[in-house]
C-alpha positions in Angstrom: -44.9 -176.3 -114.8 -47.4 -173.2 -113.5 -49.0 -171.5 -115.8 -47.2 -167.9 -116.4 -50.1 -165.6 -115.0 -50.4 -161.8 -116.0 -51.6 -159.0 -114.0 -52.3 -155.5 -115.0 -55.1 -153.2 -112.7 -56.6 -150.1 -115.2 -59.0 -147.2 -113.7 -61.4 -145.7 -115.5 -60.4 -141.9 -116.1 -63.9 -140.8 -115.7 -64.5 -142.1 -112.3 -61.3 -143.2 -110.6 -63.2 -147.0 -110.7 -60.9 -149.8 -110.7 -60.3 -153.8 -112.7 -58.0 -154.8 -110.4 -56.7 -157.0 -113.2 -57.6 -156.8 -117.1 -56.3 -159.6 -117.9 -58.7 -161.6 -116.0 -62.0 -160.6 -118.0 -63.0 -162.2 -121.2 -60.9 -162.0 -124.8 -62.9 -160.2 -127.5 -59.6 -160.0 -129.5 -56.7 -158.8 -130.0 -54.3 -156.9 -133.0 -50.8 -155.8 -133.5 -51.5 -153.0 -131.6 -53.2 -153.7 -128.3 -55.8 -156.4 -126.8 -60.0 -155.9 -126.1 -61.5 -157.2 -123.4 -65.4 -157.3 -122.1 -65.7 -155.4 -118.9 -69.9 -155.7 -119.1 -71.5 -153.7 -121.6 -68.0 -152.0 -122.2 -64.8 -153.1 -124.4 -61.9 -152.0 -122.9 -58.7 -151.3 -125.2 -55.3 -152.5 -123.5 -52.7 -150.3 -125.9 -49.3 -151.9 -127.0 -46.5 -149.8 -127.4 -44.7 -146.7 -125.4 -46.1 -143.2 -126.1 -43.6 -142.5 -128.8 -43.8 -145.8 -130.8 -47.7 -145.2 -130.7 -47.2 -141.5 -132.3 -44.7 -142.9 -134.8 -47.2 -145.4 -135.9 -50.2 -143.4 -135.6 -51.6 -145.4 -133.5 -54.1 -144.1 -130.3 -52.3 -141.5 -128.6 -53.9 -140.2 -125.7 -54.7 -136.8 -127.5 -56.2 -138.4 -130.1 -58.2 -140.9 -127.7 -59.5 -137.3 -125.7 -60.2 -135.4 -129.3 -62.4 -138.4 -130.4 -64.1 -138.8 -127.0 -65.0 -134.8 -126.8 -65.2 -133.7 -130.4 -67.2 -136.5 -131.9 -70.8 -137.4 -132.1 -71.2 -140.6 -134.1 -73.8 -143.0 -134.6 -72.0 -146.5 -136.0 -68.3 -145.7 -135.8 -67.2 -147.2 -132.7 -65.4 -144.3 -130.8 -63.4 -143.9 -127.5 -66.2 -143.4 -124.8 -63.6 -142.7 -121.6 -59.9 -143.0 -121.0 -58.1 -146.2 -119.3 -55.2 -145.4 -117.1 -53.1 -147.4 -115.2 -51.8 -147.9 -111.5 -49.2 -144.6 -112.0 -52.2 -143.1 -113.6 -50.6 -143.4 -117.7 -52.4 -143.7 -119.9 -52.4 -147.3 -120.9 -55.9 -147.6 -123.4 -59.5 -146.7 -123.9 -63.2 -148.1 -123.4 -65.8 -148.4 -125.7 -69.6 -149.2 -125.9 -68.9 -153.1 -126.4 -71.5 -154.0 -129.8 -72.3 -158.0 -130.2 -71.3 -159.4 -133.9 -74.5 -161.6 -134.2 -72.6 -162.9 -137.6 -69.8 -164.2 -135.3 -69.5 -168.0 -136.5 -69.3 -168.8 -133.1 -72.9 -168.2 -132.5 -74.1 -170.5 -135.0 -77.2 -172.5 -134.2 -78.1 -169.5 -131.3 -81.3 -167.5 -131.5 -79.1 -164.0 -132.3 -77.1 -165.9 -134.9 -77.8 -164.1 -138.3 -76.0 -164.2 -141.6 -75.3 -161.1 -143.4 -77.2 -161.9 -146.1 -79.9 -162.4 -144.5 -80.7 -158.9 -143.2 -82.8 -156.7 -145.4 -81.8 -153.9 -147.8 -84.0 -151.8 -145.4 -81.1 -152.3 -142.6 -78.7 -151.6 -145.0 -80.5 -147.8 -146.2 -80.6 -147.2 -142.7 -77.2 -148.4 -141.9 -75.6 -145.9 -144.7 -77.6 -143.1 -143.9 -75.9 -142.9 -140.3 -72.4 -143.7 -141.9 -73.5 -140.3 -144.2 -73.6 -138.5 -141.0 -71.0 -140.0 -139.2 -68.5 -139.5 -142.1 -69.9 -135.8 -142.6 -69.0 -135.8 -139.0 -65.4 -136.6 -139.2 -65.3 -134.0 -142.4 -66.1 -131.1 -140.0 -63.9 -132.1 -137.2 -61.0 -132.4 -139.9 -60.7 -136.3 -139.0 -59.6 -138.9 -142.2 -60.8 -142.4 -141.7 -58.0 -145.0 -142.4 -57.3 -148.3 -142.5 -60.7 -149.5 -143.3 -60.6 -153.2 -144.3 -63.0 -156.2 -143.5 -62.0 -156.5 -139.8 -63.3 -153.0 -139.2 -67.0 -154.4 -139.7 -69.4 -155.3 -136.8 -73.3 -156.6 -137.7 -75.1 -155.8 -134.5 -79.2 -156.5 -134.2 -79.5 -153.5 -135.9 -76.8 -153.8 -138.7 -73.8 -152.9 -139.7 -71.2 -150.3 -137.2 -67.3 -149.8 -137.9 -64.7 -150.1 -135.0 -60.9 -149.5 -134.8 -60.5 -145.9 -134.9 -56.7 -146.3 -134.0 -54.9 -144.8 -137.4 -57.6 -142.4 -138.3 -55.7 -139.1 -138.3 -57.1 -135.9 -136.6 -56.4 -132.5 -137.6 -56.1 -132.8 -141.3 -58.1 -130.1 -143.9 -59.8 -130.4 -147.1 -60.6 -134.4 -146.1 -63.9 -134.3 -147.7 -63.6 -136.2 -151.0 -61.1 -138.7 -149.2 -63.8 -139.4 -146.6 -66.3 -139.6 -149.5 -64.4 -142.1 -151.1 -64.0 -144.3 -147.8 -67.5 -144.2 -147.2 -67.8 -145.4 -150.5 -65.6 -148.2 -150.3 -67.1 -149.6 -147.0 -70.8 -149.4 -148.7 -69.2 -151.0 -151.9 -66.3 -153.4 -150.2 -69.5 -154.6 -148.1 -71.7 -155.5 -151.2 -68.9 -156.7 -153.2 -67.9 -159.9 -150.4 -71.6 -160.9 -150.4 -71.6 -160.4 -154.5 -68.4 -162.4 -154.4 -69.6 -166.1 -153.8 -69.9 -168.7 -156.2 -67.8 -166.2 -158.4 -65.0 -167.9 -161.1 -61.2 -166.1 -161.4 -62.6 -164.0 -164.2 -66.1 -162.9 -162.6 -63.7 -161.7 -159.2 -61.5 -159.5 -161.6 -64.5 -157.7 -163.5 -66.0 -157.2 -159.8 -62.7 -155.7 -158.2 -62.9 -153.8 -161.3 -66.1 -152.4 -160.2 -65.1 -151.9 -156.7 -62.1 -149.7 -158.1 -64.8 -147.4 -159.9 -67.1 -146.9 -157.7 -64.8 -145.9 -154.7 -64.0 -142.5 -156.5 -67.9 -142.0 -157.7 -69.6 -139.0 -156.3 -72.9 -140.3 -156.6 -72.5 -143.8 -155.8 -74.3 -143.9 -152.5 -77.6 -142.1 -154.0 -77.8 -144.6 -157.3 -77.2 -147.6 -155.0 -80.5 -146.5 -152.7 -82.4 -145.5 -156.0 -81.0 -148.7 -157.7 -83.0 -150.9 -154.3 -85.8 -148.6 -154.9 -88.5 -148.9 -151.9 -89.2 -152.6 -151.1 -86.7 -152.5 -148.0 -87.7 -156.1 -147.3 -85.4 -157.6 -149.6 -83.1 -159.5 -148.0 -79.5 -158.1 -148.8 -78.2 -161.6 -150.4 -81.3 -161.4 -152.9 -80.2 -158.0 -154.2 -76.7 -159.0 -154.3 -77.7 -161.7 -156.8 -79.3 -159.4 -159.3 -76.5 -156.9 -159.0 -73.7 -159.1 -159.2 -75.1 -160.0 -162.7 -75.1 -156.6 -163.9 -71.8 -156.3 -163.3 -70.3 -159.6 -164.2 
C-alpha cells in the first residue's frame, strides 16, 4: 500500500516567500494544537483548528500572533517573529527563531550535549535576570503568561528560554503579581526537578510544599541570587544538593 503523503505550501507574510510543502521539512514536534517544523534557523508553527475553535480555546489567533510580533521585545520567551499564511493567503501559523535544546536526550554522546545540571549558577543569574525583564515586559503590554509547565523549557548554549506562547492572554490589566508569581514558579519549578532526584515519597511532599510557597513570595527571586551568593561557577546540580537539604 503507498504511503498516504501530505501536502500543504505556507508563505511567509513578511516577504511573500514560499515552502512549497511544510510537511516535507524536518519534525521538531508537535502538540494538541498544531505541528513545528525546522525551515533553517526558523521554526515554523502549522496551527490546528478553524479560527473560531482557536479563539474559543485561546489558542494563537492571528491578532494575538501580530500583537506579540509588534508589541513585544523579549529576550528568552520564544515569540512569534512573522506570520505564516497559506495558498488563499489565511492565516494558517507562525515562525519563530528556532533555539537548539542541547539537553535533548537525543544528543547524548555529541559535543553540544549538556545536562542541566551541569551548567553553572552563573547561567542561571543570567538566565533569570532576562526572564525579570521579559516578564516586566508582558506586565506593561497587559499580557498574562499561561500554561507554563515543564514542556515550555528550552536549554540553549546559553541557558535556559521558554517557548509556547499560544494560551498567554493579551489585553488583560493589573497582571503584575500573577506574572510575578509565574516567573516565580518557572525559577522555582526549574530548581525543584533538579532538587527532586534520589528524593523518597515523603522528601517529594515537603519539596512540592516548598514549591507551593515560594510561587506567591515577593522576594523569592532576590533571596535565591543572594542565597548563591557570587561564585557563579557552581555548577547548578551542586547548589541543588545543598538546597534540597535545607528544605527536606
Amino acid at each position: 500500500m503507498a504511503k498516504f503523503s501530505q501536502s500543504k505550501q505556507v508563505i511567509f507574510r513578511s516577504d511573500l516567500s514560499v515552502v512549497p510543502n511544510i510537511y516535507d521539512l524536518p519534525k521538531l514536534g508537535a502538540g494538541h494544537d498544531g505541528r513545528v517544523f525546522r525551515f533553517n534557523n526558523k521554526a515554523l508553527k502549522l496551527l490546528k483548528y478553524d479560527i473560531s475553535l482557536r479563539k474559543e480555546k485561546d489558542l494563537m489567533t492571528f491578532a494575538k500572533a501580530t500583537y506579540f510580533l509588534d508589541e513585544l521585545n523579549l529576550k528568552r520567551i520564544v515569540k512569534p517573529i512573522d506570520i505564516l499564511l497559506d495558498e488563499e493567503g489565511i492565516y494558517t501559523g507562525y515562525v519563530m527563531n528556532c533555539l537548539d535544546d542541547v539537553t535533548d536526550s537525543k544528543k547524548k554522546g555529541t559535543p553540544i550535549y549538556r545536562e542541566v545540571s551541569d551548567f553553572s549558577c552563573g547561567e542561571l543569574i543570567n538566565s533569570m535576570h532576562d526572564l525579570i525583564d521579559d516578564f516586566n515586559e508582558l506586565t506593561k503590554k497587559n499580557v498574562l503568561a499561561t500554561d507554563i509547565n515543564r514542556g515550555s523549557y528550552i536549554f540553549t548554549t546559553d541557558f535556559m528560554h521558554l517557548c509556547d506562547m499560544d494560551k498567554y492572554q493579551i489585553g488583560l490589566v493589573r497582571v503584575e503579581d500573577l506574572n510575578k508569581s509565574r516567573l516565580n514558579y518557572v525559577i522555582a519549578k526549574f530548581l525543584a526537578v533538579v532538587m527532586s532526584k534520589n528524593l523518597d515519597k515523603e522528601q517529594l511532599k515537603k519539596l512540592n510544599e516548598w514549591l507551593k510557597k515560594v510561587i506567591n513570595s515577593r522576594n523569592f527571586l532576590e533571596l535565591l541570587e543572594s542565597e548563591i551568593g557570587t561564585d557563579y561557577r557552581t555548577p547548578i546540580g551542586e547548589f541543588a544538593e545543598y538546597k534540597v537539604k535545607k528544605i527536606v
